[in-house]
Each structure stands twice: as C-alpha cells, then as structure tokens.
C-alpha positions as CSV (number, residue, x, y, z in Angstrom):
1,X,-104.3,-108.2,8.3
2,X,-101.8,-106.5,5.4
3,X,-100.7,-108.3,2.2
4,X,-97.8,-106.6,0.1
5,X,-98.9,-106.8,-3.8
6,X,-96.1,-107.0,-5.9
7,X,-95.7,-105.4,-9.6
8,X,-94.3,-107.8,-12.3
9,X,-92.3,-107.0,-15.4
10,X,-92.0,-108.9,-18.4
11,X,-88.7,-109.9,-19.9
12,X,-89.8,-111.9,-22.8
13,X,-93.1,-111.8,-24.0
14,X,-94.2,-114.1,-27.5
15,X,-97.8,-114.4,-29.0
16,X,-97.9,-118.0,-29.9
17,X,-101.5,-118.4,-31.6
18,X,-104.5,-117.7,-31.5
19,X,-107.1,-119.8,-29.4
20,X,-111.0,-120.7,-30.3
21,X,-111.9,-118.7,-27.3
22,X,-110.7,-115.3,-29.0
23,X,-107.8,-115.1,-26.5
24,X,-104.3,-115.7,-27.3
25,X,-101.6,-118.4,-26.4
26,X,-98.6,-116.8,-24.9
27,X,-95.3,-117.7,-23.8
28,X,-93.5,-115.3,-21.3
29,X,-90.8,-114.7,-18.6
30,X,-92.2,-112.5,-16.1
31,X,-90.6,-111.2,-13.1
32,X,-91.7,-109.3,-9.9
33,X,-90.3,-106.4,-9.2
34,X,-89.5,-104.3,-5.7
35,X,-92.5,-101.8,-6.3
36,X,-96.0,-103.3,-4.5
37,X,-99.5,-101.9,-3.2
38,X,-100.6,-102.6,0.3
39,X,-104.0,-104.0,0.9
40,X,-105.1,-104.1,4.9
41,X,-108.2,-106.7,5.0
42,X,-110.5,-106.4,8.1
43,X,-114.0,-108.2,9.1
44,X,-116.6,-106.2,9.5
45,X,-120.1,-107.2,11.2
46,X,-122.6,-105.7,8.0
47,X,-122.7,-108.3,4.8
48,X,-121.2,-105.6,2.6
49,X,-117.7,-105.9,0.9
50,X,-116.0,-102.0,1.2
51,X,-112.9,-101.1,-0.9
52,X,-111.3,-97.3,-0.2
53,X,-108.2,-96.8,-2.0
54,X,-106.2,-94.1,-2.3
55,X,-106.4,-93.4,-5.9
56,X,-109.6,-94.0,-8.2
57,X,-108.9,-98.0,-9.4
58,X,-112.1,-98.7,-11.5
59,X,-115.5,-96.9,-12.1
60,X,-117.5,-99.5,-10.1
61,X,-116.7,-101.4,-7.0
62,X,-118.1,-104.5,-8.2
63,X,-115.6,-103.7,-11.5
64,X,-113.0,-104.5,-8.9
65,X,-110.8,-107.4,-8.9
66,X,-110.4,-107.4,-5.6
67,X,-114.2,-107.1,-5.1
68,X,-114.5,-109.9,-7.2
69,X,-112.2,-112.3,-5.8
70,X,-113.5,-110.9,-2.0
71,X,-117.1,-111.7,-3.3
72,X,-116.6,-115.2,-4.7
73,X,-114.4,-116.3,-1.8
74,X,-117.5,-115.2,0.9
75,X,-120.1,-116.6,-1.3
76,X,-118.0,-120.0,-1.7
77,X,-117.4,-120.0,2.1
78,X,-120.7,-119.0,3.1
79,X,-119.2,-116.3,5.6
80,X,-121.2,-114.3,7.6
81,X,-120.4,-110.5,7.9
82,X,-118.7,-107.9,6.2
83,X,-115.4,-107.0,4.7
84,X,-113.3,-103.8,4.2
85,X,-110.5,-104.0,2.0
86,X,-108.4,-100.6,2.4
87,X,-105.5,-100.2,-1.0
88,X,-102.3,-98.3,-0.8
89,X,-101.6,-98.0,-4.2
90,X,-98.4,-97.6,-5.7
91,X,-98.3,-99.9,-8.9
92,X,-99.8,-97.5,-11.7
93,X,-103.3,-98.4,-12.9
94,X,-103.2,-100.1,-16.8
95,X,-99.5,-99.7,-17.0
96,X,-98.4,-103.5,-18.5
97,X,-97.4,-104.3,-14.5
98,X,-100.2,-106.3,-13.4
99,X,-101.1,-104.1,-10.8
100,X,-104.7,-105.4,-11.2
101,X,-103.6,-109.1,-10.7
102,X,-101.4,-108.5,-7.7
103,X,-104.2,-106.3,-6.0
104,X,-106.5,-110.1,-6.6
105,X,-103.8,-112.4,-5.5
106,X,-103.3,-110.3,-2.3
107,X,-107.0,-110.6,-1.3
108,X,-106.4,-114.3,-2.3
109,X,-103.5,-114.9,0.3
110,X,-105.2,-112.1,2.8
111,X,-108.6,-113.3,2.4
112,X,-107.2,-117.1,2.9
113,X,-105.3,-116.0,6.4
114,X,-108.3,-113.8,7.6
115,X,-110.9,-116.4,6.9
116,X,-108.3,-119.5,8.0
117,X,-109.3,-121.2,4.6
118,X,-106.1,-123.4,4.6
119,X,-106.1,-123.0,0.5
120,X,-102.8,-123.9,-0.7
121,X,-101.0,-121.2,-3.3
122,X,-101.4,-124.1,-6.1
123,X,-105.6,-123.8,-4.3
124,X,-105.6,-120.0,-4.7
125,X,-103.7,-119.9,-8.4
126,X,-106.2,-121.8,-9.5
127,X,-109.1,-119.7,-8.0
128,X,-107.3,-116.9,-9.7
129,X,-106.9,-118.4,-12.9
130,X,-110.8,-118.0,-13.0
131,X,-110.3,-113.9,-12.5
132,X,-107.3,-113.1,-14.8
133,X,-104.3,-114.9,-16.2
134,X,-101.5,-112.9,-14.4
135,X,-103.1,-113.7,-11.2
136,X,-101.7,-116.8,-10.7
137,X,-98.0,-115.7,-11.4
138,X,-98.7,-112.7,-9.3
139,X,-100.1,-115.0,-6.2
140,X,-96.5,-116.6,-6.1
141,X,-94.6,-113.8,-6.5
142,X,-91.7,-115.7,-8.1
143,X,-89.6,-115.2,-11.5
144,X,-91.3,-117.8,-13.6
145,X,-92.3,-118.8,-17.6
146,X,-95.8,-119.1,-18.2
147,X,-97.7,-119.8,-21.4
148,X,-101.5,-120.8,-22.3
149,X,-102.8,-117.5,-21.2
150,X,-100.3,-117.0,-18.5
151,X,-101.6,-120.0,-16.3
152,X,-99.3,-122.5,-17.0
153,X,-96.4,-121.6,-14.6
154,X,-92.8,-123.0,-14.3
155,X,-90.5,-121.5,-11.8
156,X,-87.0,-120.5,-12.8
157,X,-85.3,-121.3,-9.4
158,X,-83.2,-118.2,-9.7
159,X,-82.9,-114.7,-8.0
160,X,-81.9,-111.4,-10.6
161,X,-81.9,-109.0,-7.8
162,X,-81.2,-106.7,-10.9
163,X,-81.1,-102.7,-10.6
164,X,-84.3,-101.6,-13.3
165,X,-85.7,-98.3,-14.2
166,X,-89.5,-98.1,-14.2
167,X,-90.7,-95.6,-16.7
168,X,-94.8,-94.9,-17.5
169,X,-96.5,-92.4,-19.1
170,X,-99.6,-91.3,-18.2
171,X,-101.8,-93.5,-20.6
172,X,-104.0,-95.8,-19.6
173,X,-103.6,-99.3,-22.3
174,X,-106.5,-101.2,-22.7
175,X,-105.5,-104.5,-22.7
176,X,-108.4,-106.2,-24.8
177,X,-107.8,-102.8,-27.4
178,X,-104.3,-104.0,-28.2
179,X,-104.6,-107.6,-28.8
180,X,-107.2,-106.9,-30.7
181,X,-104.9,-105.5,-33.6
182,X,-102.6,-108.2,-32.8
183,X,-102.2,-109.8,-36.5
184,X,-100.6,-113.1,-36.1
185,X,-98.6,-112.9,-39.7
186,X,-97.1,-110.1,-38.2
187,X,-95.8,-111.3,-34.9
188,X,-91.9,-111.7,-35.0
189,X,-91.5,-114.6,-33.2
190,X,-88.0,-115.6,-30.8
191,X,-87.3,-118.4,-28.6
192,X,-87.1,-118.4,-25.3
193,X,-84.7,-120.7,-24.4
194,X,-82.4,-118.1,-25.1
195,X,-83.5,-115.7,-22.1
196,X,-84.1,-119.0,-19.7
197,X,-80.8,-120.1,-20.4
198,X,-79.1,-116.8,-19.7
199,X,-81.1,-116.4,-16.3
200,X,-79.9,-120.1,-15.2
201,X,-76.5,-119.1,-16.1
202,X,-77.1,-115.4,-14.1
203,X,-75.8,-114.1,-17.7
204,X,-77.5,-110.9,-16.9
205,X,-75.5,-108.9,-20.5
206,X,-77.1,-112.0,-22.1
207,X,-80.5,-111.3,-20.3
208,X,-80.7,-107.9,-21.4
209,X,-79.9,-108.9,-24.7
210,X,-82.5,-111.3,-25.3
211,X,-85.2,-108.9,-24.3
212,X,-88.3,-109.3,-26.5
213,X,-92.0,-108.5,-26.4
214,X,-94.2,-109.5,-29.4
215,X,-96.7,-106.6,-28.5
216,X,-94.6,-103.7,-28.8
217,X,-95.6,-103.3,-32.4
218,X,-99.6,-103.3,-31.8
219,X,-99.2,-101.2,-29.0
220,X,-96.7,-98.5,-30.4
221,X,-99.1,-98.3,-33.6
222,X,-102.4,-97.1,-30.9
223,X,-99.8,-94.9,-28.7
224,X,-97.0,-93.3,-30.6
225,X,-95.6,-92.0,-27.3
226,X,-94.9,-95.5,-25.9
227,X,-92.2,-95.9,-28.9
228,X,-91.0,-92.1,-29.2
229,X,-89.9,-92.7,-24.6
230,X,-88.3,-96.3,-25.7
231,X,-86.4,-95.1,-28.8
232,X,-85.2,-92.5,-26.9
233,X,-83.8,-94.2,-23.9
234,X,-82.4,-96.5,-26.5
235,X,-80.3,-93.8,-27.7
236,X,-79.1,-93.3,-24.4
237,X,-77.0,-96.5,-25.1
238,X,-78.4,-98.6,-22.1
239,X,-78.0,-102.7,-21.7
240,X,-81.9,-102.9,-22.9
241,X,-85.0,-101.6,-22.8
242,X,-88.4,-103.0,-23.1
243,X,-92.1,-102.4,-23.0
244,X,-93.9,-104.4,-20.0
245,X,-97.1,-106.3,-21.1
246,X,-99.2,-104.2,-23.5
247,X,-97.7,-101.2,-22.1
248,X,-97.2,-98.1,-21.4
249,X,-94.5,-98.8,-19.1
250,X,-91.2,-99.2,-20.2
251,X,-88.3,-100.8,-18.2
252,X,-84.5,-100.0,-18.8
253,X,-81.9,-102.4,-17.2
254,X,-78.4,-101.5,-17.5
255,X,-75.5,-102.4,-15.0
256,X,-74.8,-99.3,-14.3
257,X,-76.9,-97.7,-11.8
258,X,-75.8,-94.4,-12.3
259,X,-76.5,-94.4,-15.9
260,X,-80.6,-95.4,-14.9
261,X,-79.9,-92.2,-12.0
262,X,-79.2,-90.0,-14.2
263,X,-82.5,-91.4,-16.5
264,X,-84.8,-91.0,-13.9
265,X,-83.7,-87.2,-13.3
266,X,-84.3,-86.5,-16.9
267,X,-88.1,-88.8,-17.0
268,X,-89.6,-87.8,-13.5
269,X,-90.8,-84.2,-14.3
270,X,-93.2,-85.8,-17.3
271,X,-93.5,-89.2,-16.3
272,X,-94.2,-92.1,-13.3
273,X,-90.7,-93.0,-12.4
274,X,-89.3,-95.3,-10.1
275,X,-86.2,-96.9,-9.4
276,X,-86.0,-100.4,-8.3
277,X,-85.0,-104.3,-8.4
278,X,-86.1,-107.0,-9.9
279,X,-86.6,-109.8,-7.3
C-alpha cells in the first residue's frame, strides 16, 4: 500500500491573535506543491508499529507523527498485528513545508485503505486535527484558506499549476521557538481577500504581489541567514519571494522559468533546491 505525501507552501500567512491556549489564531492560503515523500504501509503479524526512513526524521520513534497517528488509529480499531511504515523522504525535515503533516495525513489515508476503515477525508481531518494543525490541509491536498490554527479549511476551487523555486538552507526552525517571540504589537497585518481574489481571478502578477507572511520578522531575527537568501533573491528582481511557514525555506515565483533556472544553478551548491509547481 503507497501514499504520495505532498509538501505545502504558504502564500499568505497572518497572525491574527493570540488564543487562551498559548497558541495562535491564524489566517492563511496554503498550497501544495509538486514535491512529496512516499510512505509504503504493510501489515505485519508482531503488535509492534516499525518506521525505517531514509533519512533520520525524529530522535524517537514514538516522537513520530506518523507513529502517532499509526498508534492511535490501531488502538482505536483494536487491530491485531503489526505495522511497518517504510518513508521515502524528499520534503526537508523543519523546513516551513509541512513535511511532518503530510507524512501523518498519508498514514491517515494509507492506514484508512489498509485497515478498510471507510473514514471519510472530513473523518480523517478531524483525527488529524488532534495531531497537528497542517494535517488537515495536508490530508486534502488542495489549495485552500484556513484559520483558527489551520483547522478551519475553505477550498479555493482553483488550480495555479504555477512554476516555483524551492530554496532551504540547512537549518532546522523550531516551530514553537519562533512563535514564541511572536509580539502581537508588532505583527503587520494584510488582508487576504486581496490574494483570494487574485487566485479566483488566476491573476497570478497580482498573486505574487500580494505575498505576505506575518512570521518572517520573528523568524529572520533567530536566523539571519533566512533574510540575507530572501533579500538577495529579491535583488534578483523576481515576481515574489516569500518565506514558507516559520521557515527556512524560501519560495520564489516568477513567470519566467528561466529566470528561477538560472537561480537554482546559483543556490544548489549551498542549499536544498528544487524546482517545481504549485498544484
């Protein structure tokens, strides 16, 4: 059984408040992107949940999200035997792409098929919800606005299938360390009718235009690099450029593909690069 787990970008990103639970309210476009893991799910006949990977994803196996979500979906079930959950990874780890997330809703939509579950996606969103707040976005897989703390989702019917640059430095962002600094008098803040109206319309100079994340502040101040790569694409003259998430990755989107070529010769030496579409 193999589930594709897709990366997502964000194309607007406000902090809207505070909440009484020490988490913040957010309101966000976020997009998935052509760059995914691949997670093979197989039964096994011990009770034990396995996860191999090809590159080191957390400390502890149980630290996992995909353990986690493996674990709770067994335990819930009550289903006898093992499980071995093998990860392909591409997405990089802490990166602002919600590699994390997809890696969950994957082993939500594998796990559901494996185990014939018959879960809807609205079912398994909402068993995701209780894991992360990007999972639920990342078990649809669809270009969307979501606020609360990313679970409240609205589709934006619409397809960018947009060239974008994918740009990340090796630095891992902890995403608890930035919002931490976050300082609410300091938050800039936009609307974003402005970037859903542009992608209704397929204005895609307007899209690039109305860009925004409300964390790149907080994170440039803990990781100088993060702002020292975006300024300097910047100069580059390109249609935008934006910080994903809390970072590190930064996307660049310009209509001309060779222009992003020729930036992903002059990043790949130093950095994760990768050339793709948004979906």
């Amino acid at each position: 059984m193999k589930e594709k787990a897709y990366a997502k970008i964000n194309l607007f990103l406000d902090v809207v408040g505070k909440r009484l639970d020490n988490y913040h309210n957010l309101e966000m476009i976020m997009a998935p992107i052509d760059i995914f893991d691949e997670l093979h799910f197989k039964k096994t006949d011990d009770k034990s949940i396995e996860i191999k990977s090809d590159r080191k994803i957390t400390e502890k196996k149980e630290d996992n999200l995909v353990y986690k979500v493996a674990q709770y979906i067994m335990d819930k079930h009550s289903i006898d035997g093992g499980l071995e959950v093998e990860i392909k990874k591409k997405i990089p780890i802490a990166a602002g792409l919600a590699g994390g997330s997809a890696d969950a809703a994957a082993t939500l939509r594998g796990l559901n098929r494996l185990f014939k579950l018959k879960y809807s996606k609205e079912d398994l969103a909402d068993i995701g919800e209780m894991f992360g707040s990007d999972i639920p976005h990342c078990v649809y897989n669809k270009l969307c606005i979501a606020r609360g703390k990313g679970e409240e989702i609205v589709f934006l019917n619409k397809k960018l299938k947009m060239p974008v640059l994918i740009i990340c430095p090796d630095i891992e962002v902890s995403t608890k360390a930035v919002f931490e600094t976050v300082k609410m008098n300091q938050v800039k803040h936009r609307k974003i009718t402005t970037m859903s109206n542009a992608i209704y319309n397929q204005n895609k100079v307007l899209i690039t235009q109305s860009l925004y994340n409300a964390l790149e502040p907080f994170s440039f101040g803990l990781f100088k690099e993060i702002k020292t790569l975006k300024d300097g694409i910047n100069a580059m003259g390109v249609d935008g450029v934006l910080m994903s998430g809390t970072g590190p990755t930064i996307f660049v989107l310009d209509r001309d593909k060779e222009k992003l070529q020729d930036i992903e010769e002059k990043y790949q030496e130093k950095y994760y690069v990768e050339l793709t579409k948004v979906k």
